[in-house]
Each structure stands twice: as C-alpha cells, then as structure tokens.
DOPADREN-330975 format. One record per residue: x, y, z of N, C-alpha, C in turn; residue in three letters. Coordinates in steps of 0.02 Angstrom, whole numbers, padded with zeros to 5 digits, always signed. Layout:
<senus>
XYZXYZXYZALA/...
</senus>
This chain:
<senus>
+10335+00933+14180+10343+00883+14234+10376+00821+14205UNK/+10428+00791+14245+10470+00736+14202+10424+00682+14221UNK/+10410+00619+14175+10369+00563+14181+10422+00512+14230UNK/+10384+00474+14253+10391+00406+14282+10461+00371+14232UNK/+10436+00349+14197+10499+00338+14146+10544+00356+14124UNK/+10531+00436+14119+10592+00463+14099+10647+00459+14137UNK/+10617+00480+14224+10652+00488+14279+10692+00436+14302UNK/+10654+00344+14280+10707+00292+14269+10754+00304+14214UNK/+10723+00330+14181+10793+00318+14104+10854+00356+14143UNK/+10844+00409+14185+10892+00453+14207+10915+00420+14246UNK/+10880+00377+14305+10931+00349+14352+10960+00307+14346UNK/+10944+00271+14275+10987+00200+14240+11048+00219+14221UNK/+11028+00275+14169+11091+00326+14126+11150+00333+14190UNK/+11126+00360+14249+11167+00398+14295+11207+00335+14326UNK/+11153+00275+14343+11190+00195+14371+11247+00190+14325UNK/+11249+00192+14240+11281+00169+14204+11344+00180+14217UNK/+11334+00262+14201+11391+00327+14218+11434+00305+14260UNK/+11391+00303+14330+11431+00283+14395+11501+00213+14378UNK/+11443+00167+14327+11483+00093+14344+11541+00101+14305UNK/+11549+00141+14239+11574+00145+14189+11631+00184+14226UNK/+11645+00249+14254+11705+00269+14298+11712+00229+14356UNK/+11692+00194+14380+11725+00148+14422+11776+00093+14386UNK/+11748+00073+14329+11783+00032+14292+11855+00052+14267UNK/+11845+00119+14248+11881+00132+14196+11952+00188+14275UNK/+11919+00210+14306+11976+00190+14383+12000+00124+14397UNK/+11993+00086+14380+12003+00021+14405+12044+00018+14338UNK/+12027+00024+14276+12074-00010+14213+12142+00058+14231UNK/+12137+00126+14237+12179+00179+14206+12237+00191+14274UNK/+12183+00172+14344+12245+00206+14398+12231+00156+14452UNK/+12179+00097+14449+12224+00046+14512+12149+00045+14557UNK/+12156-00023+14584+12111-00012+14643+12115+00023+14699UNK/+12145+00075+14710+12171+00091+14760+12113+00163+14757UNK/+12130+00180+14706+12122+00265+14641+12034+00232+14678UNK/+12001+00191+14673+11929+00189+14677+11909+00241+14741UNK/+11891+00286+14758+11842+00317+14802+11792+00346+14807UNK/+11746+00337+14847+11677+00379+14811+11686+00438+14805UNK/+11695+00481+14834+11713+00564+14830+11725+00549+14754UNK/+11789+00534+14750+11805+00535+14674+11773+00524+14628UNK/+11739+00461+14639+11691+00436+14616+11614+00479+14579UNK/+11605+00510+14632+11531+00570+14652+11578+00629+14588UNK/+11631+00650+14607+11651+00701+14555+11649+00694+14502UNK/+11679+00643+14477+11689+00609+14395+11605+00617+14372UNK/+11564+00596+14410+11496+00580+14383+11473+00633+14400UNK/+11470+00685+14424+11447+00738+14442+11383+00730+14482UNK/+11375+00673+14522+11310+00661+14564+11341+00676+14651UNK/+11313+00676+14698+11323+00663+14751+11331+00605+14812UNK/+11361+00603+14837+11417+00564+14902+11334+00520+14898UNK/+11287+00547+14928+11227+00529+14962+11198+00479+14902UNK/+11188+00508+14845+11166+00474+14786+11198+00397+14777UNK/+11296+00395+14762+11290+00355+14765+11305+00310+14828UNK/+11300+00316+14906+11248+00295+14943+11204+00244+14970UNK/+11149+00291+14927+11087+00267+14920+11095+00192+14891UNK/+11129+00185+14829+11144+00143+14800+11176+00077+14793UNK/+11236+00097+14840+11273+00073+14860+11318+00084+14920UNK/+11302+00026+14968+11325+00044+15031+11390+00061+15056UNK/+11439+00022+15030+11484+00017+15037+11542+00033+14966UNK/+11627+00052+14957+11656+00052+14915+11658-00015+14887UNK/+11660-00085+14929+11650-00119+14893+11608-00182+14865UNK/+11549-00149+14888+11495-00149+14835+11491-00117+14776UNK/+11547-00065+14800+11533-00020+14709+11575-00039+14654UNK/+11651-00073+14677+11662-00083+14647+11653-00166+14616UNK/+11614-00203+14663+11587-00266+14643+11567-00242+14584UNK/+11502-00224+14602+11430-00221+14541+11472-00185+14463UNK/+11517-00142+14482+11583-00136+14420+11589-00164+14378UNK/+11626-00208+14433+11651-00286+14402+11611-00323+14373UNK/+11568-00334+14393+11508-00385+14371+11472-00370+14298UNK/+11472-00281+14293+11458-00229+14241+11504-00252+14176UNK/+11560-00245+14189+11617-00266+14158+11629-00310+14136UNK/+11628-00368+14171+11621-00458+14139+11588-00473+14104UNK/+11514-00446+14124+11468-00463+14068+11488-00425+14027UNK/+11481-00386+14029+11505-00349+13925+11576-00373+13886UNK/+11639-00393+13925+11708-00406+13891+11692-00498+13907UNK/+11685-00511+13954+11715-00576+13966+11678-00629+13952UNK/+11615-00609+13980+11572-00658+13963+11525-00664+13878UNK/+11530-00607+13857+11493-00579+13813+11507-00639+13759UNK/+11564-00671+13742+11571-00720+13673+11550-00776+13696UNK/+11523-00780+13730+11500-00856+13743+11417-00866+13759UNK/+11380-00794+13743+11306-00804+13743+11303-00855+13670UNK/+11325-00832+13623+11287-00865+13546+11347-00936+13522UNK/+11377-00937+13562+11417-00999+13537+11399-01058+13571UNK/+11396-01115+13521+11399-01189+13505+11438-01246+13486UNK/+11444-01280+13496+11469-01347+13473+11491-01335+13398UNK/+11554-01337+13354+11534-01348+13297+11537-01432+13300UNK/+11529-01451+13247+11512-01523+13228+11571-01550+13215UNK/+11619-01617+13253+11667-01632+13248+11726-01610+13290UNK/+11687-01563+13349+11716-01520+13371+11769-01590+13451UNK/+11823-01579+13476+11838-01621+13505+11823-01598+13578UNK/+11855-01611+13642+11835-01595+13712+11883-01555+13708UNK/+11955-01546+13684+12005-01508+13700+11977-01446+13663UNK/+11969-01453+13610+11954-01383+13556+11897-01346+13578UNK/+11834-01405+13613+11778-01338+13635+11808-01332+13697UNK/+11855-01331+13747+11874-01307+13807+11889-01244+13799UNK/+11964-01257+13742+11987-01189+13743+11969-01131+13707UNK/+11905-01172+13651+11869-01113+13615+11825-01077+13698UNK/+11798-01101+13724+11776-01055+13772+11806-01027+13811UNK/+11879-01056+13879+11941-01040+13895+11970-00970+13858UNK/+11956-00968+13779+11988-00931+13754+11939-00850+13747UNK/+11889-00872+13751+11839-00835+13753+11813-00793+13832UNK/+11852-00831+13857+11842-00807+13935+11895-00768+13961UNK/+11959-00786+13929+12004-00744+13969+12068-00707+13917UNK/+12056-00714+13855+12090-00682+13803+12049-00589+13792UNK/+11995-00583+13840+11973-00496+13841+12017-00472+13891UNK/+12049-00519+13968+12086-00494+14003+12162-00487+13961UNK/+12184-00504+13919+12234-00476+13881+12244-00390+13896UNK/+12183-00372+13861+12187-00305+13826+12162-00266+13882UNK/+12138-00310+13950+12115-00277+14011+12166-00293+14064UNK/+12226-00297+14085+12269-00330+14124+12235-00303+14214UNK/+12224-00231+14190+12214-00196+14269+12158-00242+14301UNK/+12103-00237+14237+12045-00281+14269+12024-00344+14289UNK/+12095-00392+14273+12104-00467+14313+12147-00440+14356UNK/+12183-00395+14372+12220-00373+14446+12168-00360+14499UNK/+12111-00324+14468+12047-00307+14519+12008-00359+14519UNK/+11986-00415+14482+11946-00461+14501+11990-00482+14541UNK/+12058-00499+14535+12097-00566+14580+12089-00535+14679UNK/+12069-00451+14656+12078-00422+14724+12011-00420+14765UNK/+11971-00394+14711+11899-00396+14739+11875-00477+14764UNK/+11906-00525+14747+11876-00587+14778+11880-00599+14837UNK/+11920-00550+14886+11921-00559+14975+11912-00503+14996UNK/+11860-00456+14951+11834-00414+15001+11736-00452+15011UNK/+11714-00418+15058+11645-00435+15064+11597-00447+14998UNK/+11583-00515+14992+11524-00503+14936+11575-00543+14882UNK/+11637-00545+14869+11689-00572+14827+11676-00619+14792UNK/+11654-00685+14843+11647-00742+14794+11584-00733+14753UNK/+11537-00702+14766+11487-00680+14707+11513-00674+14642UNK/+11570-00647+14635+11593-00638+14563+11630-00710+14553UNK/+11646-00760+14582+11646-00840+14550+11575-00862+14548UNK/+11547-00838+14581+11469-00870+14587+11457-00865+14532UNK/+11431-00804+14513+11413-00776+14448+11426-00799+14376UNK/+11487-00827+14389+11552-00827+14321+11506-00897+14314UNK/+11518-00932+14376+11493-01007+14358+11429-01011+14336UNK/+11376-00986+14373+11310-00992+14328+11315-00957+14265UNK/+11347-00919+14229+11351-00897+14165+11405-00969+14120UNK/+11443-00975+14154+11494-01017+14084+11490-01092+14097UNK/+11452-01124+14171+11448-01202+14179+11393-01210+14119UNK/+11353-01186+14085+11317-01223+14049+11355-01225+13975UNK/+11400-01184+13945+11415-01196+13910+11469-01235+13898UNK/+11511-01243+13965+11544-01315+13951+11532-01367+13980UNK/+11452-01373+14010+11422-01460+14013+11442-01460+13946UNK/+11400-01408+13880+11370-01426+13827+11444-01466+13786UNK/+11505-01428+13802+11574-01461+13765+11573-01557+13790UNK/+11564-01544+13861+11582-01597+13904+11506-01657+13927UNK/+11463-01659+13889+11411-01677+13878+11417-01749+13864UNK/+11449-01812+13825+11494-01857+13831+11523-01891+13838UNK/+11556-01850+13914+11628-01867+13949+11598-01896+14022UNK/+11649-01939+14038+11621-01961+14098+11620-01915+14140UNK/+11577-01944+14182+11564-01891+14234+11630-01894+14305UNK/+11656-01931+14299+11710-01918+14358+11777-01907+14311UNK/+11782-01890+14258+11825-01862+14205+11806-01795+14228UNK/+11733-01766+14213+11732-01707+14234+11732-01684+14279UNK/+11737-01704+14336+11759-01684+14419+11829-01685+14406UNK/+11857-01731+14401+11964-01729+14383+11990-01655+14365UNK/+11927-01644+14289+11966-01596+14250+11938-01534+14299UNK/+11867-01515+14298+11860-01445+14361+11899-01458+14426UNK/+11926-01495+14453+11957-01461+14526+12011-01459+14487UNK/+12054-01472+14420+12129-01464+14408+12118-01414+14371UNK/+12059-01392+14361+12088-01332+14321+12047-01281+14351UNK/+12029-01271+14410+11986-01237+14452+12057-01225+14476UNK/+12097-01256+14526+12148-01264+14564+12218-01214+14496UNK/+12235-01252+14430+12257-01201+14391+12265-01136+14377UNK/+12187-01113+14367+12174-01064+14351+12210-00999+14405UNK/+12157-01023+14474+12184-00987+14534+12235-00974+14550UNK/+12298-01026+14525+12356-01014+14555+12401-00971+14484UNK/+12364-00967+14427+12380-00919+14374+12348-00838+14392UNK/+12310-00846+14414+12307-00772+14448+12315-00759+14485UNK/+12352-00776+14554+12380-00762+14580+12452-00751+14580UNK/+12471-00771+14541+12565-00757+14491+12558-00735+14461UNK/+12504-00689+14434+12491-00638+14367+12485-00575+14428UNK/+12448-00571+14460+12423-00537+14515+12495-00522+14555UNK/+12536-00545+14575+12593-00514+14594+12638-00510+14582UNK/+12627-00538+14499+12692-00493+14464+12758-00559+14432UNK/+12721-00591+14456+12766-00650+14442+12759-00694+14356UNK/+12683-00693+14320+12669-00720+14263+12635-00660+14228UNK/+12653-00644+14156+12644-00613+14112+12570-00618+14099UNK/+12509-00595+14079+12449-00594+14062+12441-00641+14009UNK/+12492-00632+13969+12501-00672+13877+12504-00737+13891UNK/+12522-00736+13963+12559-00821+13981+12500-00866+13996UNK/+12418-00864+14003+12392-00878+14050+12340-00924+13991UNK/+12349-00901+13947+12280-00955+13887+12329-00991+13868UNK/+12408-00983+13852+12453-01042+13852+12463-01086+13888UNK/+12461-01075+13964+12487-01104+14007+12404-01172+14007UNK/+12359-01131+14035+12284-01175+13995+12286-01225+13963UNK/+12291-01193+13889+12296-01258+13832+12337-01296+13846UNK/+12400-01301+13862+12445-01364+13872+12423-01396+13927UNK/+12362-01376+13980+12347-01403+14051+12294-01461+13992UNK/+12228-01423+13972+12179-01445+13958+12216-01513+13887UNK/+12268-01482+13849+12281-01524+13801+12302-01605+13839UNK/+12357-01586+13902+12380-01664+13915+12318-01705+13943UNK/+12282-01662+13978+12229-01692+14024+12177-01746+13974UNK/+12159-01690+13928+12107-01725+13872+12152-01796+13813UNK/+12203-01757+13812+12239-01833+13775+12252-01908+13818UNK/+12272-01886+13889+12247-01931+13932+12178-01966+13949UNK/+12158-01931+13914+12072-01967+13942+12048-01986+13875UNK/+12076-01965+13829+12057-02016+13757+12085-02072+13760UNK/+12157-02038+13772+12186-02131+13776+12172-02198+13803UNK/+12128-02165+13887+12109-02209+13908+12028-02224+13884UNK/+12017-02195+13855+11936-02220+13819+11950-02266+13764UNK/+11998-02256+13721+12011-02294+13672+12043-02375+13679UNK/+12097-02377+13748+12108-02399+13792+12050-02476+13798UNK/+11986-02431+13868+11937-02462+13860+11910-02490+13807UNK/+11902-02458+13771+11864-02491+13692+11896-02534+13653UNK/+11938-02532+13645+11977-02606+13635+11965-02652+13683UNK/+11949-02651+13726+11976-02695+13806+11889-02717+13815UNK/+11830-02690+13750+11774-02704+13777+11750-02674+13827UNK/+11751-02623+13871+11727-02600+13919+11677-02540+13890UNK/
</senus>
C-alpha cells in the first residue's frame, strides 16, 4: 500500500515534471507550441490530471514561469549583500545584472514573460518579481533620498518595459538590455551625487 507521503512525493515529482516541459516548450518551440494535450503527452499524465491542477493554459504556463524565475532569475540575489564601499550605481547593477543577465542564455523565456503579462493572472509575475528583489535594492538604496528613489523606479520601471518590448518584437538584441541599463542607472546616479555634493558644500 503506497503511504500518505510517498503519494505526495509522487504528485510533487509529477507537478515538477509538468512545470519543467512547459518551460522547456516555452524555451525550445515558442509560446504558441504550449498545449495541454501536448503537455499531458510529454509527461505521460492525463488531460484531467493536469486539470485538476490547473484550470486554465494560462495558469499553466504562469506557475512555469514563476517555476522558472525563481530558479534562473531570481536565484543570485537570495545570498547577496552590500559589499563595503560599495556605491548606488555598482549595487544597482550588481543586482540589475543578476536579474536579467540569466535571460541572456534564456532569450525565449523573456519573449514569454513579456507575453504572459496580458494574459489573465499576468501581473502576478511583476507582483512577485517585486516582493522578491524590492528588498534587496531598499538594502543598495538605503541612504538615498527618498524622492531620489521614486525618480529612479518610475525611470527605470518605465525603461525597463519599453526594453522588452523592443526585444519582444524584434527590434533590440537580448545582449543590448544590461547595457542599455547601466548607462540609464550610471547618468541617473552621477546626477544625484552631483547634486548631493552640490548640497554639501552649499550646507544643506
């Protein structure tokens, strides 16, 4: 008789399975290639199974995605810190760089996040991103004034977006996009030293 536990270990194993060929449809042949049928075959489970699980295609390929980020994208930025001496520009793009230098070697899978964000459930995967990486760059931006840091998130909130969406149809190279970054975050932050230093001469 299979135990209680075992019978989870199996339906975790089988969740995994599932998320892992959805992904790897999504990296090899396109969001398009995603269907459950297909889906049910690759894994050798049934239509109903995954289902049960998941209501919709894209729910399935959300929770994918979400599968996916955390292990490539988000994954370098659980154990990293401040080094000591470290400036606002350098811990930006040490994390910046850490966030979107795995989509390099994943191009399909920032084509499917940029797509999955206007189907149902979409902005969950900004939701998500933000409660995982806002705490580690208060910790860079810890500091800095606080309406410095409103300036720099809507300009590089507003940035970012409009870099994946010109990567997304073909218009900006993948390679182009932690460059295009650093020279955003570099003028922004040399501007806002200047004017601190600025102040501090001036007594303020």
């Amino acid at each position: 008789m299979v135990s209680a536990e075992a019978s989870r270990a199996d339906t975790g194993a089988q969740r995994d399975r599932i998320l892992d060929i959805v992904a790897a449809l999504l990296e090899t042949e396109g969001y398009d290639a995603v269907q459950l049928r297909e889906v049910a075959r690759r894994a050798r489970t049934s239509l109903a199974t995954i289902y049960k699980r998941y209501s919709t295609r894209d729910e399935l390929i959300l929770a994918a995605l979400h599968s996916w980020m955390d292990e490539h994208r988000y994954a370098g930025l659980v154990h990293q810190s401040p080094p000591p001496g470290e400036s606002v520009y350098e811990g930006m793009m040490r994390l910046l760089r850490s966030i979107f230098e795995p989509w390099e070697d994943h191009p399909a899978m920032l084509t499917a996040f940029f797509r999955a964000r206007a189907a149902s459930g979409g902005q969950e995967l900004f939701r998500r991103g933000l409660d995982i990486t806002v705490p580690s760059f208060m910790g860079v931006l810890a500091d800095v004034d606080e309406e410095f840091v409103r300036d720099l998130e809507a300009i590089l909130s507003t940035v970012i977006y409009g870099l994946l969406g010109r990567f997304s149809a073909g218009e900006l190279d993948i390679a182009e996009i932690v460059p295009v970054l650093d020279r955003t975050v570099y003028w922004l932050t040399t501007g806002y030293d200047a004017s601190r230093g600025v102040q501090d001469r001036l007594g303020h």
